[in-house]
Structure formats: C-alpha cells, structure tokens
KEBAPA-49303 format. One line per 3 residues: number of its first residue (from 1); their letters; for each residue z, x, y of C-alpha. Coordinates in Angstrom, 3 decimals. Last residue first. Example, Ala and Ser with C-alpha at 12.3 -4.5 7.8 and 13.67 -1.06 7.14 Angstrom:
2 = SA = 7.140/13.670/-1.060  7.800/12.300/-4.500
This chain:
403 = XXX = -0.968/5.518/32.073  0.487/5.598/28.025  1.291/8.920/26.851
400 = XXX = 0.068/11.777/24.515  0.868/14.036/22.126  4.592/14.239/22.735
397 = XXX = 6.196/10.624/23.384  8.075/9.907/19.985  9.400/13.786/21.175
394 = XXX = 12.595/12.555/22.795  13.043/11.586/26.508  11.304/8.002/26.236
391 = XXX = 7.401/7.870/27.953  6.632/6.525/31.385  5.218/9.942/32.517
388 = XXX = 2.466/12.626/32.005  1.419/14.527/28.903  -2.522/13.829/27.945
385 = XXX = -4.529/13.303/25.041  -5.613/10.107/26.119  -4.760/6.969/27.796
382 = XXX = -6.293/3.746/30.032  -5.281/0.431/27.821  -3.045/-1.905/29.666
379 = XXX = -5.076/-1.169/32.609  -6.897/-4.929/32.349  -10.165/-5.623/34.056
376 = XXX = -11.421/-3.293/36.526  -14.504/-4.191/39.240  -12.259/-3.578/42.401
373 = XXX = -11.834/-0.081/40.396  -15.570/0.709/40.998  -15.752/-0.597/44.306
370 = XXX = -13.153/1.813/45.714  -14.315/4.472/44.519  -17.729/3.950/45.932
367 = XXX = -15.348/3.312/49.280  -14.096/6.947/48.618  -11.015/8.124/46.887
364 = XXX = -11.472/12.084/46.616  -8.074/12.748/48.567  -5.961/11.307/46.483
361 = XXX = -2.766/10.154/47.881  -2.830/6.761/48.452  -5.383/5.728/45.955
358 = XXX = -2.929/4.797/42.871  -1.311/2.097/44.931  2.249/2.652/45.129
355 = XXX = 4.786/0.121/43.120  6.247/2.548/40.921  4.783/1.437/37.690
352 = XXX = 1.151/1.686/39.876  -0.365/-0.750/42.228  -3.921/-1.851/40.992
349 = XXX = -2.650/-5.550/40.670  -4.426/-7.382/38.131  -8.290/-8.211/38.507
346 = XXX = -9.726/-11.045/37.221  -11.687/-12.309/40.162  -12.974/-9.093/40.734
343 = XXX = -15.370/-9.612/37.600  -13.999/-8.902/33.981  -15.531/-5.872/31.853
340 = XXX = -17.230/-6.955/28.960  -20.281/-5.010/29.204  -19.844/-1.591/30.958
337 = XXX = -20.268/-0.985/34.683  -23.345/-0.041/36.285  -22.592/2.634/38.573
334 = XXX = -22.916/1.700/42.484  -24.372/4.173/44.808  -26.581/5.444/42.342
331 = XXX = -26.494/9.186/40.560  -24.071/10.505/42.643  -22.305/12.627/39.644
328 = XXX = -19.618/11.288/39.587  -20.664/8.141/39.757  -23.317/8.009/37.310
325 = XXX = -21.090/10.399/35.063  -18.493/7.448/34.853  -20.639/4.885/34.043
322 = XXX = -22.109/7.051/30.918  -18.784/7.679/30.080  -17.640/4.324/30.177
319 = XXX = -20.648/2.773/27.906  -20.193/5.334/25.527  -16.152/4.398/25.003
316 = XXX = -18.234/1.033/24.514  -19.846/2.511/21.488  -16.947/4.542/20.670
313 = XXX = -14.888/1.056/20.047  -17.950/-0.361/18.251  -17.678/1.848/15.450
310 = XXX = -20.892/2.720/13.014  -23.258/3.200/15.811  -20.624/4.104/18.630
307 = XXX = -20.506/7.304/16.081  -24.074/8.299/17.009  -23.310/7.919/20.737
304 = XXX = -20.675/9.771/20.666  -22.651/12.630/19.639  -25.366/11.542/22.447
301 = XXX = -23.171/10.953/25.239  -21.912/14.846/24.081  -25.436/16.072/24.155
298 = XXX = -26.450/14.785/27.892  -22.894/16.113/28.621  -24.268/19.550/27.466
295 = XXX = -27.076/19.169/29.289  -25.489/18.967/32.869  -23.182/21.532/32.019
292 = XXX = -26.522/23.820/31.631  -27.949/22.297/35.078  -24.513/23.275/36.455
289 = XXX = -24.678/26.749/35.524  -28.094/26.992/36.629  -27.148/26.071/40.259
286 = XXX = -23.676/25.187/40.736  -20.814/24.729/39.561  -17.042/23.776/40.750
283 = XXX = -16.296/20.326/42.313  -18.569/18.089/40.767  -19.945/19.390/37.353
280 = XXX = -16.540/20.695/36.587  -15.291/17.106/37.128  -18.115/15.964/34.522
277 = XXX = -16.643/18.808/32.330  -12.879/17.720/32.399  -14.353/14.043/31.664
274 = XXX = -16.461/15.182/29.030  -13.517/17.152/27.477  -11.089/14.155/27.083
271 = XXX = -14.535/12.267/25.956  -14.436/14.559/23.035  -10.973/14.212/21.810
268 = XXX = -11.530/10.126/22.777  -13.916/10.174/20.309  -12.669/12.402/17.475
265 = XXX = -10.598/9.862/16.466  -14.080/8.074/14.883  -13.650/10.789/12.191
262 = XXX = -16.902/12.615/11.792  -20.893/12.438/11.406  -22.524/13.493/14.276
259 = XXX = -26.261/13.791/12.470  -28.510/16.409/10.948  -26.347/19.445/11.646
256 = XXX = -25.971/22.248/13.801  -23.251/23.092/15.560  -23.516/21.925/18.800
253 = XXX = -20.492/19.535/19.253  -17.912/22.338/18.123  -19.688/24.811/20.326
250 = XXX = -19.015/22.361/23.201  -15.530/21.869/22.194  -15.042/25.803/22.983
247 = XXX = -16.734/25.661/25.736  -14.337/22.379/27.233  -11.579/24.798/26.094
244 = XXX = -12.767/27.959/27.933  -13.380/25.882/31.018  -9.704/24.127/31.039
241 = XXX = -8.087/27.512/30.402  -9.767/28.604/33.280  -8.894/25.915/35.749
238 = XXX = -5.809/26.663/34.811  -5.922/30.216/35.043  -7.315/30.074/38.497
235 = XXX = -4.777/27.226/39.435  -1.828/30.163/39.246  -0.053/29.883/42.269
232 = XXX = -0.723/25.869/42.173  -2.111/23.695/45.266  -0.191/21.094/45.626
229 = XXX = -0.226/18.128/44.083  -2.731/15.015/43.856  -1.990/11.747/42.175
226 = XXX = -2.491/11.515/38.812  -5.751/10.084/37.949  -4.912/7.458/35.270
223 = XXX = -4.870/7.901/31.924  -8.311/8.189/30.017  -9.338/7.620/26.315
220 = XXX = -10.363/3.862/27.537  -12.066/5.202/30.374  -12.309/2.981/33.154
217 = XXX = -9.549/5.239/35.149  -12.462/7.882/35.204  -13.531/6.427/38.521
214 = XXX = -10.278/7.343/40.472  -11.680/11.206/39.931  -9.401/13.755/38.938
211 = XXX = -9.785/17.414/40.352  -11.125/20.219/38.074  -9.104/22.886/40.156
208 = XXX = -6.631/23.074/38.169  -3.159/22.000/38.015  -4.046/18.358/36.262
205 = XXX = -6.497/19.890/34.176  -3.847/22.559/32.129  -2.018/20.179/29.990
202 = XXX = -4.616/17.404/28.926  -7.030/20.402/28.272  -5.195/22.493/25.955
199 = XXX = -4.345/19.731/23.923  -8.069/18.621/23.883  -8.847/22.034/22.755
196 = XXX = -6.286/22.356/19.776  -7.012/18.477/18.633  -10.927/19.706/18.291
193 = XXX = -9.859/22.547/16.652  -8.221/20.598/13.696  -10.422/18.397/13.695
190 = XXX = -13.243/20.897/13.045  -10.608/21.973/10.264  -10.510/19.022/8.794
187 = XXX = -14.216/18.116/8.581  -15.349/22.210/7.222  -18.663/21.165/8.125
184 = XXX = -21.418/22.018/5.695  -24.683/24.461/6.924  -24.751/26.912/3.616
181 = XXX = -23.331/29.218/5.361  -20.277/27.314/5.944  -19.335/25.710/9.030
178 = XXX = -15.835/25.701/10.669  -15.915/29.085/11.689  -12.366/30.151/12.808
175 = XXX = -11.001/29.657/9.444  -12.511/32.132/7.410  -11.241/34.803/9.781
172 = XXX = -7.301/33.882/9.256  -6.367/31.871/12.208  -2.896/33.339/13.768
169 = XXX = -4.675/33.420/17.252  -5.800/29.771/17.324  -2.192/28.540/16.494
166 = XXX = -0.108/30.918/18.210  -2.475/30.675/21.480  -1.450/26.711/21.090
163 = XXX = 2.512/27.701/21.326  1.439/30.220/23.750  0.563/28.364/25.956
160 = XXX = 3.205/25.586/25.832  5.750/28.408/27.135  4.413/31.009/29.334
157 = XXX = 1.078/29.153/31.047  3.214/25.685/31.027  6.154/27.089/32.635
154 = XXX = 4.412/29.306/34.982  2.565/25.798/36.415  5.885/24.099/36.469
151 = XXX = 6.089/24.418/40.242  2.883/22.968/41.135  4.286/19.589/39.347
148 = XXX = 3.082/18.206/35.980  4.471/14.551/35.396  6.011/14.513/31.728
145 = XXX = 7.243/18.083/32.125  5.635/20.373/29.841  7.392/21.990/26.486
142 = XXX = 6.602/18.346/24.771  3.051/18.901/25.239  3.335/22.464/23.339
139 = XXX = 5.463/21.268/20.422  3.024/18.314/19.921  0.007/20.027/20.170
136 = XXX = 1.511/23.054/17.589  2.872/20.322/15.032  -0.986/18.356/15.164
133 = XXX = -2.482/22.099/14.913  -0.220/22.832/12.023  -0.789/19.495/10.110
130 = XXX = -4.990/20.664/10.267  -3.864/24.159/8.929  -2.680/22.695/6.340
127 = XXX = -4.988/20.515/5.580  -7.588/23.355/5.970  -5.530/24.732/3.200
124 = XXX = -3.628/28.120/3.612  -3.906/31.822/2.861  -1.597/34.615/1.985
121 = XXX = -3.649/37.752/1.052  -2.657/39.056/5.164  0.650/39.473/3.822
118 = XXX = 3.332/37.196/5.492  4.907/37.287/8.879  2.971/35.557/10.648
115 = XXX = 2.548/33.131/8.270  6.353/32.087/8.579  5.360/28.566/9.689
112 = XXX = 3.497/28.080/6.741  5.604/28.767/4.268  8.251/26.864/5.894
109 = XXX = 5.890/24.256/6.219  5.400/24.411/2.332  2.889/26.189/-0.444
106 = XXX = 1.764/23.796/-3.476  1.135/25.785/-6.250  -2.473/25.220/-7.335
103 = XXX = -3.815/21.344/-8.385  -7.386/22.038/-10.020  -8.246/18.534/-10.668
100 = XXX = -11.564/19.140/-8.939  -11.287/16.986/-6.193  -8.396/18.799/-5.167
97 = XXX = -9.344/21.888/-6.041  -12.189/21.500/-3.409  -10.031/19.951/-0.454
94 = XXX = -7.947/22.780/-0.848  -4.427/21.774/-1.207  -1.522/19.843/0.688
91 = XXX = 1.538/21.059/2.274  5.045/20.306/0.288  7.452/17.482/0.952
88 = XXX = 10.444/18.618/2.724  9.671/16.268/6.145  12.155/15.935/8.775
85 = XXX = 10.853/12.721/10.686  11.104/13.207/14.085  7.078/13.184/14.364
82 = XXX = 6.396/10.358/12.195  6.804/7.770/14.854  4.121/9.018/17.429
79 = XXX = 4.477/6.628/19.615  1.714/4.092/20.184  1.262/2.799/23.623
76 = XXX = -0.153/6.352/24.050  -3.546/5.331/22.587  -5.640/7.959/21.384
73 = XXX = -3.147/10.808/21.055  -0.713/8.513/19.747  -3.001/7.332/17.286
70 = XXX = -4.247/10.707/15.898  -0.739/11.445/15.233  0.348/8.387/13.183
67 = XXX = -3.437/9.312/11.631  -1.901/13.088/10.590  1.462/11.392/9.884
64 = XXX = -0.195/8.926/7.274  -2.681/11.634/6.290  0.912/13.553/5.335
61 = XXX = 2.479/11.238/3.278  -0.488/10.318/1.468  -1.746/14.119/0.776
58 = XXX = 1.758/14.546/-1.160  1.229/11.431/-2.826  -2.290/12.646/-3.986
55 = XXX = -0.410/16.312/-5.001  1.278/14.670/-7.900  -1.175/12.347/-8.893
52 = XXX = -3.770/15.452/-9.432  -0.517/17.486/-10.730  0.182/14.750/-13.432
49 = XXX = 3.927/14.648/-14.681  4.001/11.029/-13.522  3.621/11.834/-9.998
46 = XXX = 6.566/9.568/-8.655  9.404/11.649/-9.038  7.190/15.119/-8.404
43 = XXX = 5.624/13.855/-5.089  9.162/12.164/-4.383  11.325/15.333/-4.634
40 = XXX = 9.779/17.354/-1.376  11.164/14.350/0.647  8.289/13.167/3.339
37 = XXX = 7.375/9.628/0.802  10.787/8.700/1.693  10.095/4.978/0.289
34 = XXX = 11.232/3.776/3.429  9.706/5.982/5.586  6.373/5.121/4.115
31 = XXX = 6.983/1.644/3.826  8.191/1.880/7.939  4.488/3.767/8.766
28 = XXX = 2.215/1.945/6.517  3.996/-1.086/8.522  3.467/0.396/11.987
25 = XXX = -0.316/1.136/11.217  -1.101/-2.516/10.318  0.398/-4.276/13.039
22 = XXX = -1.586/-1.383/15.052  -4.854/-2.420/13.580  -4.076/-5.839/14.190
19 = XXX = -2.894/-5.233/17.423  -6.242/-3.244/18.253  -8.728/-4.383/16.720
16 = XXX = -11.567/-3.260/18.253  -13.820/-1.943/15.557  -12.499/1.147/16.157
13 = XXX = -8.702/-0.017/15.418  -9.447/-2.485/12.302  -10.771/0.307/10.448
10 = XXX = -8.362/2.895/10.726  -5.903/-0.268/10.304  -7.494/-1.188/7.164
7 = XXX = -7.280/2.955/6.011  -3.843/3.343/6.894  -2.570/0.077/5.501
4 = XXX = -4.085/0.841/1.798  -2.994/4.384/1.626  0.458/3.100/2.454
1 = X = 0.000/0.000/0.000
C-alpha cells in the first residue's frame, strides 16, 4: 500500500491533482511511519529470507522519502515529513543487481557519510548517492536564514556551501558523468545533480545580481520575488555560483538523447534554472553571450515541453515560462498569459502575509508589471526550490517553502 500511494499520488499530482495527490502522499507517508519501514530490522523481518524482497522494502522506504522530498521542493505547502525521521534501514543497491537478483551487502548512511574517509575502492549506488544529495540540500537550506539578508551572505558562502561542495566534490569519477558510453542516462543520478544545482540556485539568487522579476510570480515552481536588499559584499560570488549552476543544468539538459524522458519532478528543478537564466538574460549579458543564453532557454521550453506531453502540470508550467520570457525579455508589451488563468475580476488581494504589497520595494516593477499580476488568479500555489519565510523553526521546512 506504500508503494501503491506513492505512485497514485505521483500520478495524481502532475496531472493536476493536487489534494488528491497530496491526500494520497500523506497517507503513504503515516503507513510508512507506522509500520517503521526506516528501522534497519524491518527489511530483514519482513523480507522472508529473500534478498530481492529484502532489499525492495529497503528501496520502499527510501523512494517514499526521496518523493516526500521531491514534493517539498515542488510545492512548499508540503513539508518534508520524512526528514526528522531517524532512519537505520540500510542504503539501496545498484539499479542493475537489483533487477538482476544479485542483492550485495547493503552499505548504510553511516557508511556513506564517512566516505571521505574510506578507501578510494569503496563505492556507492546511484541511490545512494541520490538520498545524499536530498540530505546535503536539506542540510544546506536549513543552514540559511529563512529570508536571506545582505548580512548572511558569508554565512551562506562558508556554511551551506560547502555542505553542497561536499557532495559534488566527494563524487567518485564514474559518477560525475551521468551518461554511459553507450548513450544511457544514469536517471538517478541526473536527479541527483539536478536537485544539487537547483539547491544551489534557490540559495545564492536572491544576493546576486540576477534580480527577481514580479512577472515570475505566475510560475507555479516560483515563490514570490523577495523584496530587494542591499547590495551584498560578496554578490560576485553569488551571482557566480548562480551562473555555474544554471551551466551545469544546461549540460544536464543537452546531453544527448532521442527524447526528454525523466521524472516529471524534474520540472520545476529546471524551470528554477530558467528563471535564474531569463534574469541573466536581462540584467547581465550581452552580445553573443546572450544570444547563446537565449538558445539554451529555447532548449529548456523544449525539454519541458516534451514532458508537458505526458503530464499536464509541466505542460502549463510551459505555458508560464514561455509568458514569463516574453516579458522579460521585451518581447510584446503584454505577454499572453496561460489558459486557465482567472480575469481581474477574480483577483485576491496581492498584499503579502505581512500586509505590504509585494511591489513596494522592488525597483524593477513597471506598469507591464503591473498588468501581468492584475491578470493573477490564486497565489496559493507560487513555490520552488527555494529557502525564504513562513515555514516552522525545525527542518519539516528545509528544501523549500511556500511564498
């Protein structure tokens, strides 16, 4: 019934079913914890003396914190519930020996998290190194404050930094290249640096000098624009850190294969980027540097694109990027806004939690702006793989937050 719940509400979610989905996702969750599927002792209780059934409850527990991530990075109404749970159970295997019956000795997260200091023989699954990156994005959001501040700008570059620099720097060689020769995609581990980059992006773009535009608020992997703060001692490195990851996703994106085929959480990973790219676009490059940008969001529209096939949540995801980038990018005076999306008439207060409107302090709001958001329907869904505020004080808020 875990495997079950995960998989409907996976479904229900990108085909825009979202309390259904999450209805679905919160009871996988509570059987799960109920059951103590994380103790190291229920794999081998339950596993009936077979190593194949054995390891599959192991891979249960921890796709049903993987996905428990995944949402909370996609929608930060839902907290990530699995992350305070102290889990003994042991890492999973190779995809490979998995599906060929060939269970090895498991390895565990203390195993793992004492790779450092192991010989450079020991080696782990792309699972493995997939539960890593969701532990390392958590730990370094949770080192930031909730609402980044020119004086936490050291804080982040020291501490959350290099909690992620751990991660990527710690990859044996066979894991930084997430294709084979033979042209397949490593899936988890493309996930796994996907997550890594997106991270890095939702902490360092709000003290950099890729500047927020009110227009991305339509995004339904976007929070809000945060309003604007001084200027940082170290926004260089920011807005570096930014550039490097947005590259980095780019590579990801480019690799070449017949068709974007990958988890539909991947979306809002790649719009995060988009968005940090399209600001990029704006405010920062010129010339041949920003026709090259230019044709890299051409190719990221068009990898979403070929999910928004299969999932209609990416497909209107699509339809928000695409409006975005038109207005960003002064390509019409008035985007065209995507289907669905309630007349002024509709519209709910634009104030924010605090009762301030969310244009007096940006200094980019212009009467185009202005339009755009007079043509918003409900804000009840604007998030993303960023840390900023109206999240509880323990780590249920740490990969991502509601606007």
């Amino acid at each position: 019934m875990v495997q079950c719940r995960i998989l409907y509400s996976i479904a229900l979610f990108w085909n825009n079913y979202k309390d259904e989905a999450k209805r679905e996702m919160d009871a996988a969750v509570q059987l799960g914890v109920d059951l103590q599927m994380f103790r190291q002792d229920f794999a081998a209780k339950h596993g009936a003396q077979d190593a194949v059934l054995t390891e599959c409850w192991r891979r249960t527990w921890w796709m049903l914190y993987m996905i428990d991530a995944f949402y909370a990075g996609t929608l930060g109404a839902m907290n990530f519930a699995t992350v305070d749970v102290d889990a003994t159970i042991e890492l999973p295997c190779e995809e490979c020996d998995y599906e060929q019956g060939q269970i090895p000795e498991p390895k565990t997260l203390q195993d793992f998290d004492c790779r450092d200091l192991a010989p450079e023989s020991t080696s782990f699954s792309s699972f493995a190194y997939l539960i890593g990156a969701v532990r390392c994005a958590a730990l370094a959001i949770s080192t930031a404050p909730k609402v980044a501040a020119s004086k936490d700008s050291p804080q982040i570059i020291q501490a959350a930094d290099s909690v992620i620099d751990g991660w990527l720097l710690l990859l044996p060689k066979g894991r930084k290249q997430v294709m084979s020769k033979t042209g397949e995609i490593d899936e988890l581990m493309f996930q796994a640096h996907l997550l890594i980059h997106v991270a890095t992006i939702g902490l360092h773009r709000p003290l950099s000098d890729l500047k927020f535009n009110p227009v991305e608020g339509i995004s339904s992997c976007a929070r809000q624009p945060p309003r604007e703060t001084p200027t940082p001692e170290l926004i260089n490195v920011h807005t570096v850190r930014v550039l490097k990851a947005t590259e980095s996703q780019i590579r990801l994106l480019a690799l070449p294969t017949e068709q974007f085929h990958h988890s539909p959480f991947t979306t809002c990973m790649v719009s995060e980027g988009t968005l940090a790219l399209l600001s990029a676009c704006k405010f920062l490059f010129k010339g041949k540097q920003l026709a090259i940008a230019r044709d890299q969001i051409r190719m990221t529209i068009g990898c979403l694109k070929a999910l928004g096939e299969l999932w209609p949540r990416t497909a209107k995801n699509v339809q928000e990027i695409r409006t975005i980038a038109q207005h960003v990018l002064g390509l019409g005076s008035k985007a065209a806004m995507p289907d669905g999306v309630p007349g002024p008439s509709e519209v709910p207060s634009l104030s924010s939690d605090q009762g301030h409107s969310i244009f007096e302090s940006d200094a980019y709001t212009s009467a185009d702006d202005i339009d755009i958001f007079a043509s918003l329907g409900s804000m009840d869904d604007l998030c993303g793989w960023y840390s900023s505020s109206e999240l509880g004080q323990d780590l249920s808020w740490c990969i991502s937050t509601p606007s």
